[in-house]
N, CA, C and O atoms as CSV, one atom per row, in Angstrom:
chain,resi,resn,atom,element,x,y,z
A,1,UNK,N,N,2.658,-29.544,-63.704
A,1,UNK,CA,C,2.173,-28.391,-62.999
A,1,UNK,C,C,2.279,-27.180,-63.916
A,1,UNK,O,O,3.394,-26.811,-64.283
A,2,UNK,N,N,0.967,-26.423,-64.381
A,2,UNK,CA,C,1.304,-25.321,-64.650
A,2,UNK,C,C,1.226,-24.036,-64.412
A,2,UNK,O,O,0.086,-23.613,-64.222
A,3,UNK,N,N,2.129,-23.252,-64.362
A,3,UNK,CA,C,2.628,-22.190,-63.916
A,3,UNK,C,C,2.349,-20.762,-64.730
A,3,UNK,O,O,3.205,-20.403,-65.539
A,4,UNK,N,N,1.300,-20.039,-64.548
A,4,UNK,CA,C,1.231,-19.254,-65.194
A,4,UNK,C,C,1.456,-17.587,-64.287
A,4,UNK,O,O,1.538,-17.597,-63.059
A,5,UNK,N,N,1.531,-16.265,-65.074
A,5,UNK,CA,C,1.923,-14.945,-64.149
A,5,UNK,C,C,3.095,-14.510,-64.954
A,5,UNK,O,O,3.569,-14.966,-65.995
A,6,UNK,N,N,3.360,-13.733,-64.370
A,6,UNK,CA,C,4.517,-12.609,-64.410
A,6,UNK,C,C,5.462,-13.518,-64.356
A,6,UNK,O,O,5.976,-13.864,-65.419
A,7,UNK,N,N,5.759,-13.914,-63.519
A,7,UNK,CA,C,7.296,-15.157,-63.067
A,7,UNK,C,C,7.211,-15.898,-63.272
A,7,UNK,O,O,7.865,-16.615,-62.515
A,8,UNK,N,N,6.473,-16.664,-64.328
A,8,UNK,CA,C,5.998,-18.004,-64.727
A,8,UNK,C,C,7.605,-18.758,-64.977
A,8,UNK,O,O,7.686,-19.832,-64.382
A,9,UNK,N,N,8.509,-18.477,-65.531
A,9,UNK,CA,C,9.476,-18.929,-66.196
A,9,UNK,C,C,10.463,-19.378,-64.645
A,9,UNK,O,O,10.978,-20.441,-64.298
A,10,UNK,N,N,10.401,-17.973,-63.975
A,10,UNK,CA,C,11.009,-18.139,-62.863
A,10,UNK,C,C,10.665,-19.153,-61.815
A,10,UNK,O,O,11.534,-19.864,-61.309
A,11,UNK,N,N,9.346,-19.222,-61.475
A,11,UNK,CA,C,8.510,-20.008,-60.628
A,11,UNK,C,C,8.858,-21.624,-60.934
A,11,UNK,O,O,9.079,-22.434,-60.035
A,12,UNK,N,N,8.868,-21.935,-62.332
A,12,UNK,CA,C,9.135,-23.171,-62.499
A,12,UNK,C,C,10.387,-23.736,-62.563
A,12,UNK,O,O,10.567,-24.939,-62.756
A,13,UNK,N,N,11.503,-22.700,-62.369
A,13,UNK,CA,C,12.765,-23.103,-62.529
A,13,UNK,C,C,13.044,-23.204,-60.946
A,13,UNK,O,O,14.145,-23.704,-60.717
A,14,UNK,N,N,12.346,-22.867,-59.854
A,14,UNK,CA,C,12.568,-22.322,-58.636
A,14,UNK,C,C,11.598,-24.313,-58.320
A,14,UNK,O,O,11.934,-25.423,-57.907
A,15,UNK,N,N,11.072,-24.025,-58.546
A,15,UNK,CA,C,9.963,-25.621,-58.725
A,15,UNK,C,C,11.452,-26.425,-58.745
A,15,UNK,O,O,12.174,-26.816,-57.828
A,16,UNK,N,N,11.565,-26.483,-60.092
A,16,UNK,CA,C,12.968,-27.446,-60.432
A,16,UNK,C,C,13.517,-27.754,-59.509
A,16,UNK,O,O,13.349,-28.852,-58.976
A,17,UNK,N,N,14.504,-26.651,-58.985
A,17,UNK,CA,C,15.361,-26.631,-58.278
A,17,UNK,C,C,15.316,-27.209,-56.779
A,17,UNK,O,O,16.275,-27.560,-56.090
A,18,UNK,N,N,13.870,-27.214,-56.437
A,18,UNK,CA,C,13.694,-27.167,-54.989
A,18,UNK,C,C,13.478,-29.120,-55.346
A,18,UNK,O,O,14.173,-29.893,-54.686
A,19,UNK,N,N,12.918,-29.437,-55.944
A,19,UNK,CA,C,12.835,-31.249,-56.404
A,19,UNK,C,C,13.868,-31.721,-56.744
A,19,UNK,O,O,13.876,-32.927,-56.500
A,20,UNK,N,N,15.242,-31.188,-57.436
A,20,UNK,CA,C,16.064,-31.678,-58.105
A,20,UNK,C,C,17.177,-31.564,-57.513
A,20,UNK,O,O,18.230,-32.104,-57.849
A,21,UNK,N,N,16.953,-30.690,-56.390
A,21,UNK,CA,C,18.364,-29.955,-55.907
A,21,UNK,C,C,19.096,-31.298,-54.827
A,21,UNK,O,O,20.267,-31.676,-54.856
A,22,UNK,N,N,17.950,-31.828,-53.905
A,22,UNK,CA,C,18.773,-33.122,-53.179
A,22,UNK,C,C,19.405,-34.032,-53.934
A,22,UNK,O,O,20.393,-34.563,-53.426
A,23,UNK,N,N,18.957,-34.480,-55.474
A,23,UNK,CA,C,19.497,-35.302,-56.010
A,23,UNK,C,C,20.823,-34.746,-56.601
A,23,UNK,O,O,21.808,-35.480,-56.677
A,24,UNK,N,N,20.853,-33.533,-56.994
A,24,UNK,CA,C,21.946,-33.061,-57.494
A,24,UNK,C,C,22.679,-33.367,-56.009
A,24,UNK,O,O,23.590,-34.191,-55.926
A,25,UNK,N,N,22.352,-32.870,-55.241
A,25,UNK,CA,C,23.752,-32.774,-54.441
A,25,UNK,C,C,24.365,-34.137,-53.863
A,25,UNK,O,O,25.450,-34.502,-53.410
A,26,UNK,N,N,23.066,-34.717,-54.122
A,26,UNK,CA,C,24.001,-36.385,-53.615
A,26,UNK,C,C,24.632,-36.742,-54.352
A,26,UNK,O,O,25.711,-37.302,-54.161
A,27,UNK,N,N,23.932,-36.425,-55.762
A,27,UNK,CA,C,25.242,-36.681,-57.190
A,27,UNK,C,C,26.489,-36.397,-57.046
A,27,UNK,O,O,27.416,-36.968,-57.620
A,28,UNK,N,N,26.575,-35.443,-56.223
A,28,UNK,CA,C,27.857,-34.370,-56.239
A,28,UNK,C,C,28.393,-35.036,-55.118
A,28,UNK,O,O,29.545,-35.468,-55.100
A,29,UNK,N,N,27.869,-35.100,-54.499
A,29,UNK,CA,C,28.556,-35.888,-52.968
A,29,UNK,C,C,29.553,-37.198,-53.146
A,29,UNK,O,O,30.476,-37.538,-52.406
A,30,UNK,N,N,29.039,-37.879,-54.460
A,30,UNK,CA,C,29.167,-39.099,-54.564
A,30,UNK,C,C,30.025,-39.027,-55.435
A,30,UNK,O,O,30.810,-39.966,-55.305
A,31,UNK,N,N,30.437,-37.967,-56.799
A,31,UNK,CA,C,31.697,-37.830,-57.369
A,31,UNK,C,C,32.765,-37.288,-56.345
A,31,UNK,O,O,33.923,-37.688,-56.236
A,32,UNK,N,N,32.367,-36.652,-55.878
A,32,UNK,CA,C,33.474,-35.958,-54.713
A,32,UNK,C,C,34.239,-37.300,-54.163
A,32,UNK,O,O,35.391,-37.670,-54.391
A,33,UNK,N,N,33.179,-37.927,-53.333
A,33,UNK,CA,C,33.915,-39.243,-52.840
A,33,UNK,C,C,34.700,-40.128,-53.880
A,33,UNK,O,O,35.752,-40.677,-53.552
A,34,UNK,N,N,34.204,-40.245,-55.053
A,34,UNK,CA,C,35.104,-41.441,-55.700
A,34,UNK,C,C,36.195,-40.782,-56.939
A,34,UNK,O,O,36.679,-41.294,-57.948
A,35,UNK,N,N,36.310,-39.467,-56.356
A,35,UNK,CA,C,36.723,-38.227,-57.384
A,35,UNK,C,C,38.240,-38.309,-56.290
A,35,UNK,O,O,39.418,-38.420,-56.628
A,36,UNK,N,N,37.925,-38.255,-55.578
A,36,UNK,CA,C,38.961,-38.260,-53.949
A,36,UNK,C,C,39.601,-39.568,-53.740
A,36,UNK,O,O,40.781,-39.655,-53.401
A,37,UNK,N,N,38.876,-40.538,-53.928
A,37,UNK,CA,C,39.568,-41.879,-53.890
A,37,UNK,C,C,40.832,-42.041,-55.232
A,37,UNK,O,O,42.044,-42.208,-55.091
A,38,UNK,N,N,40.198,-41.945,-56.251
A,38,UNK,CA,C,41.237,-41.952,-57.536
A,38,UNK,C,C,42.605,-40.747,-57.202
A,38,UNK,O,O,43.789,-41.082,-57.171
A,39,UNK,N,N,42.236,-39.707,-57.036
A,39,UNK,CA,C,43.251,-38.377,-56.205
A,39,UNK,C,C,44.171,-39.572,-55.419
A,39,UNK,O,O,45.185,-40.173,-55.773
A,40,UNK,N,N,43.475,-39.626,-54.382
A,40,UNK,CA,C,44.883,-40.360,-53.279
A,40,UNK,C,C,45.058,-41.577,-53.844
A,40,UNK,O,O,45.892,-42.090,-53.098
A,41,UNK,N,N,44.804,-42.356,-54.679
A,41,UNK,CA,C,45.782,-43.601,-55.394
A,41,UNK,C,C,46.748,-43.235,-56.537
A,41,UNK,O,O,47.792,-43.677,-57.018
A,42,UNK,N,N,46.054,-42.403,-56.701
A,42,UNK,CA,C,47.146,-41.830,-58.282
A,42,UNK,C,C,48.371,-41.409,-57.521
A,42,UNK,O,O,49.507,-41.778,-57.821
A,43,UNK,N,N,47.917,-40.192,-55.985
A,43,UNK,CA,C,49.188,-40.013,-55.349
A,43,UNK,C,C,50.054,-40.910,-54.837
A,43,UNK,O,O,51.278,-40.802,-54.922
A,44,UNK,N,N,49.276,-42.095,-54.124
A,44,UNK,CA,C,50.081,-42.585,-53.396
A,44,UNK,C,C,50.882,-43.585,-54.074
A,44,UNK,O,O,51.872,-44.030,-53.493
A,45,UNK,N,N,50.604,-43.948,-55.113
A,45,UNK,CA,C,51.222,-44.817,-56.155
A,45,UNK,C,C,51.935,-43.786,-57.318
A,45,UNK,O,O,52.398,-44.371,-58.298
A,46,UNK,N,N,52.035,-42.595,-57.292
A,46,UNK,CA,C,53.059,-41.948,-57.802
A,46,UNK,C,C,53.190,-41.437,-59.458
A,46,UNK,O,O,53.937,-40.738,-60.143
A,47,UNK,N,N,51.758,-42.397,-59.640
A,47,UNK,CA,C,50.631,-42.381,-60.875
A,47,UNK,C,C,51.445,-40.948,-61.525
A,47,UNK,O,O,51.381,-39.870,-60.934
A,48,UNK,N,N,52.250,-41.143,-62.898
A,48,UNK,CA,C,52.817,-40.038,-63.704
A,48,UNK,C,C,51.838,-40.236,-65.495
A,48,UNK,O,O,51.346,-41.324,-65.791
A,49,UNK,N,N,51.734,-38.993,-66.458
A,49,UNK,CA,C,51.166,-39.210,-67.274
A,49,UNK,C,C,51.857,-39.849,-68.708
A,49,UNK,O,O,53.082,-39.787,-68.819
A,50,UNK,N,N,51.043,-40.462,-69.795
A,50,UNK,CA,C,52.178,-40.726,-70.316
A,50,UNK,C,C,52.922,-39.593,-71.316
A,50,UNK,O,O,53.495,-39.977,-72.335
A,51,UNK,N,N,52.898,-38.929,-71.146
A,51,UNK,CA,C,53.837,-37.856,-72.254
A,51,UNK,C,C,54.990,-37.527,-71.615
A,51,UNK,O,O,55.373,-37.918,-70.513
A,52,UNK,N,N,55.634,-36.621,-72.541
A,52,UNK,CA,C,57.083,-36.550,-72.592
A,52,UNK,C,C,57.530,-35.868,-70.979
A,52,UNK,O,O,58.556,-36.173,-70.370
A,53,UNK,N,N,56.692,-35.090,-70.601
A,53,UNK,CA,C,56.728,-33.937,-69.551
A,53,UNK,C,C,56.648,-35.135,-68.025
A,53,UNK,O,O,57.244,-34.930,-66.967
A,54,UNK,N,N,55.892,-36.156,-68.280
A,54,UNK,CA,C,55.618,-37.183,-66.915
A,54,UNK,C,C,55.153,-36.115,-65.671
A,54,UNK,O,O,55.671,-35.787,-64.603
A,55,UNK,N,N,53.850,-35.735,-66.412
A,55,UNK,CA,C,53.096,-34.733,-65.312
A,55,UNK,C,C,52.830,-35.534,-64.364
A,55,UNK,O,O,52.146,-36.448,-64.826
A,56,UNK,N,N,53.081,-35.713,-62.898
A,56,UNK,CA,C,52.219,-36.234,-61.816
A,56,UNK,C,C,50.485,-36.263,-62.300
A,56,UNK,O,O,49.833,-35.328,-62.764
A,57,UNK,N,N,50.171,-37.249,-62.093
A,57,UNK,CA,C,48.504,-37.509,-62.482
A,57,UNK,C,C,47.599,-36.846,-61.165
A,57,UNK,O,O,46.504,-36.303,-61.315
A,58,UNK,N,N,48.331,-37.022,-59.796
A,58,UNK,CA,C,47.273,-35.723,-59.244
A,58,UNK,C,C,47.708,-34.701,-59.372
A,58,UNK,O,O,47.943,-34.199,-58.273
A,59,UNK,N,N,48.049,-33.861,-60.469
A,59,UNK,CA,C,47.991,-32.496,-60.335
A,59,UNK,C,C,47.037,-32.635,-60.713
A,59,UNK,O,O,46.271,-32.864,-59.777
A,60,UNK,N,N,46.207,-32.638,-62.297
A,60,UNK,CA,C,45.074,-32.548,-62.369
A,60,UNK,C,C,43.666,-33.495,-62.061
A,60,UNK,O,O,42.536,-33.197,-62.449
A,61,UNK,N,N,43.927,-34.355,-61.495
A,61,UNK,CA,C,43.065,-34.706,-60.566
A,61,UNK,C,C,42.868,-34.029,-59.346
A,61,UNK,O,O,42.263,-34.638,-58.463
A,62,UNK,N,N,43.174,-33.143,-59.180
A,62,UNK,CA,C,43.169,-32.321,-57.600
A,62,UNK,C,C,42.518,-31.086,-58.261
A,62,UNK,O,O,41.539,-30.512,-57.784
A,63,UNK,N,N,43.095,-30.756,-59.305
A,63,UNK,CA,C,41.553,-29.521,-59.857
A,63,UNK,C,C,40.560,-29.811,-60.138
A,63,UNK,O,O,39.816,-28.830,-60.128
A,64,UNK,N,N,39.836,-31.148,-60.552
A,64,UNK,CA,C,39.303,-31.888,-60.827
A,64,UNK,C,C,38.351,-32.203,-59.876
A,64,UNK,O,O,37.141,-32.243,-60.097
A,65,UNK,N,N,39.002,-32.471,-58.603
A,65,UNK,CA,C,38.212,-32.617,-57.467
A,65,UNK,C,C,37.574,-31.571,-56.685
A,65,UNK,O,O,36.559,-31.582,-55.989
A,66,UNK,N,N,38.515,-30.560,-57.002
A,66,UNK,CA,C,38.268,-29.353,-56.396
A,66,UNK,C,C,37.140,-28.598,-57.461
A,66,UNK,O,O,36.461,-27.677,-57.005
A,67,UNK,N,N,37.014,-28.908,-58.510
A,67,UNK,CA,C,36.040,-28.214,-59.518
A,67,UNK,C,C,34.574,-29.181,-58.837
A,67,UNK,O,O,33.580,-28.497,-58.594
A,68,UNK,N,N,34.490,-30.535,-58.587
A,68,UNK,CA,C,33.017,-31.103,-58.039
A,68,UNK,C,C,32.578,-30.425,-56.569
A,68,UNK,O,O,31.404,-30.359,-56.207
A,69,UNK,N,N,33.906,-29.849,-55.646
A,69,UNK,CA,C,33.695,-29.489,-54.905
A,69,UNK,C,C,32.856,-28.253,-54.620
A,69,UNK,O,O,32.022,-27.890,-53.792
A,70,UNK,N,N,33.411,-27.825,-55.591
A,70,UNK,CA,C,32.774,-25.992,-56.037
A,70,UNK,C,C,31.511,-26.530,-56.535
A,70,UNK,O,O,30.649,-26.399,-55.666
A,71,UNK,N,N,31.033,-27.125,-57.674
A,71,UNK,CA,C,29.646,-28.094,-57.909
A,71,UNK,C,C,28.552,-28.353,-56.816
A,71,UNK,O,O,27.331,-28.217,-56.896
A,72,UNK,N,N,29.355,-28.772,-55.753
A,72,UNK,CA,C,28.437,-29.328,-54.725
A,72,UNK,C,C,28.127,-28.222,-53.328
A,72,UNK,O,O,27.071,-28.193,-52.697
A,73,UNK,N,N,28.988,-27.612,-53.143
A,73,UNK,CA,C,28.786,-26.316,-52.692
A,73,UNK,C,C,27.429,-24.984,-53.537
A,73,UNK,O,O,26.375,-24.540,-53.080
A,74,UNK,N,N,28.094,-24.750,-54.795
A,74,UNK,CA,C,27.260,-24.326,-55.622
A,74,UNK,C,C,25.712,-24.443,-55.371
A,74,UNK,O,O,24.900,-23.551,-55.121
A,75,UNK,N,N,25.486,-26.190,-55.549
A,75,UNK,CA,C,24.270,-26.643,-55.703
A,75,UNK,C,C,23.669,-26.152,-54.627
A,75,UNK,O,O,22.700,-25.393,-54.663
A,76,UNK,N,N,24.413,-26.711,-53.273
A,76,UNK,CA,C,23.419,-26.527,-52.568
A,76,UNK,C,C,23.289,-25.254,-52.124
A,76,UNK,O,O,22.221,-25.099,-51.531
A,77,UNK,N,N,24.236,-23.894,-52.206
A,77,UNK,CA,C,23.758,-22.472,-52.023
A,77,UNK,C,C,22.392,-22.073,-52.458
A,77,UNK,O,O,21.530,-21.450,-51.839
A,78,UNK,N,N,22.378,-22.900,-54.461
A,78,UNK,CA,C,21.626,-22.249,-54.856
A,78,UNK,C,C,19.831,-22.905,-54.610
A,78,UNK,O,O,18.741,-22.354,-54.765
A,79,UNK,N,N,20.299,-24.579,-54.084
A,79,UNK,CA,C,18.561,-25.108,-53.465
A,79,UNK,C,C,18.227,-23.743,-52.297
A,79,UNK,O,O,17.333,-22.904,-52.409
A,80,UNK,N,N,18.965,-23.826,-51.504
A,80,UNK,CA,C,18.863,-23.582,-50.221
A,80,UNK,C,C,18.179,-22.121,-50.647
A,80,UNK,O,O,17.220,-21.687,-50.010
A,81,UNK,N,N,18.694,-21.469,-51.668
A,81,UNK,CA,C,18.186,-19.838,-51.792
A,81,UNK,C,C,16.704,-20.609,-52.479
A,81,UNK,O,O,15.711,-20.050,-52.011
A,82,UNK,N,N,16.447,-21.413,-53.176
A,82,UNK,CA,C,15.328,-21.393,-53.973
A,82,UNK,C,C,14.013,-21.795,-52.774
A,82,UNK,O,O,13.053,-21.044,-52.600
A,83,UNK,N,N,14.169,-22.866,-52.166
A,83,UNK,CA,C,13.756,-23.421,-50.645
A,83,UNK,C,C,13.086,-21.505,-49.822
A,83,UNK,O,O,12.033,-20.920,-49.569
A,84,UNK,N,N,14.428,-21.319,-49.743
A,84,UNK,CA,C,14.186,-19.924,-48.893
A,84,UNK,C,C,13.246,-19.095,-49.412
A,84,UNK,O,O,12.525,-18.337,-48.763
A,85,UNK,N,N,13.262,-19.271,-50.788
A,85,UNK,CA,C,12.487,-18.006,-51.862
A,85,UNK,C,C,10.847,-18.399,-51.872
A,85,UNK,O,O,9.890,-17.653,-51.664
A,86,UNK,N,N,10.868,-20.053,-52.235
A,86,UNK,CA,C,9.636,-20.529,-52.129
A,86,UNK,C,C,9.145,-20.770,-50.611
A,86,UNK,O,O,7.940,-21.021,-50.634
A,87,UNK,N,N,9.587,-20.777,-49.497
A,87,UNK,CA,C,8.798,-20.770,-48.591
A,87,UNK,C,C,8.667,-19.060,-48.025
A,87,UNK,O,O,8.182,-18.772,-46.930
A,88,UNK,N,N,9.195,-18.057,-49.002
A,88,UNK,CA,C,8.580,-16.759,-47.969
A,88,UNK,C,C,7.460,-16.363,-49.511
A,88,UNK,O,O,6.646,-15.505,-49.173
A,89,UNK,N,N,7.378,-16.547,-50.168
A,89,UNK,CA,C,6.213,-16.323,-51.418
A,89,UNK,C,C,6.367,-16.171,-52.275
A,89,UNK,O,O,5.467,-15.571,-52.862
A,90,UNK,N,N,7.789,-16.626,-53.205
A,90,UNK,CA,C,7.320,-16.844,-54.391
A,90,UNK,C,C,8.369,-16.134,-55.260
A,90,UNK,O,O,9.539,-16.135,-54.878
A,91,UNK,N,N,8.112,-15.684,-56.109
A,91,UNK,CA,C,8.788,-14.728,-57.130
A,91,UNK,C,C,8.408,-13.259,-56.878
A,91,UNK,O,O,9.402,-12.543,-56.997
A,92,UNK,N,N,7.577,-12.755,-56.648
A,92,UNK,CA,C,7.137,-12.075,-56.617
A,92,UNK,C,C,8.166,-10.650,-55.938
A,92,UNK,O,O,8.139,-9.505,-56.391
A,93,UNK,N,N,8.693,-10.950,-55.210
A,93,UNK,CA,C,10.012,-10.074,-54.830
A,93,UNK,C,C,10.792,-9.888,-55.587
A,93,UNK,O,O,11.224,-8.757,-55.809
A,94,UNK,N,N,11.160,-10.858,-56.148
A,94,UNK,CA,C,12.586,-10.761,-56.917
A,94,UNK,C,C,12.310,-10.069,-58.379
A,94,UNK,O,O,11.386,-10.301,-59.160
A,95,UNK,N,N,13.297,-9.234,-58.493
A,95,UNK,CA,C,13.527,-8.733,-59.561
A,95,UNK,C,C,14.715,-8.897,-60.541
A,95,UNK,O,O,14.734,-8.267,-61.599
């Protein structure tokens, strides 16, 4: 598709987003889930790292999870604004 105008650059990234954005977020959906599963086995099995310190392994698996979380939230704020943008007309507002 090509996209030509003033917002050409914009228009097609807004394109992108609005095709790509369900798959991203199922992507995201789907690390979350098996991002969460590894979290509660590492906890519940007590899972420590191997260095000298024997960090608990969900500490950073729990930022970890919480960073896909922010990902998948993210994503879909930003379909949902592109969706919104392309069904009232376009680029043409935005500055």
């Amino acid at each position: 598709m090509i996209v030509r105008g003033r917002h050409a650059k914009f228009r097609q990234g807004l394109i992108a987003m609005a095709m790509l954005g369900p798959s991203l977020i199922l992507f995201g959906v789907f690390l979350v889930w098996r991002g969460s599963d590894v979290l509660l086995q590492s906890y519940k099995l007590k899972s420590v790292a191997p260095t000298p310190l024997l960090t608990p392994m969900a500490i950073p698996q729990a930022i970890w999870v919480a960073a896909l979380v922010l990902f998948v939230v993210a994503t879909m704020l930003v379909f949902i604004n592109s969706v919104r943008i392309a069904l009232r007309g376009g680029a043409d507002e935005v500055r």
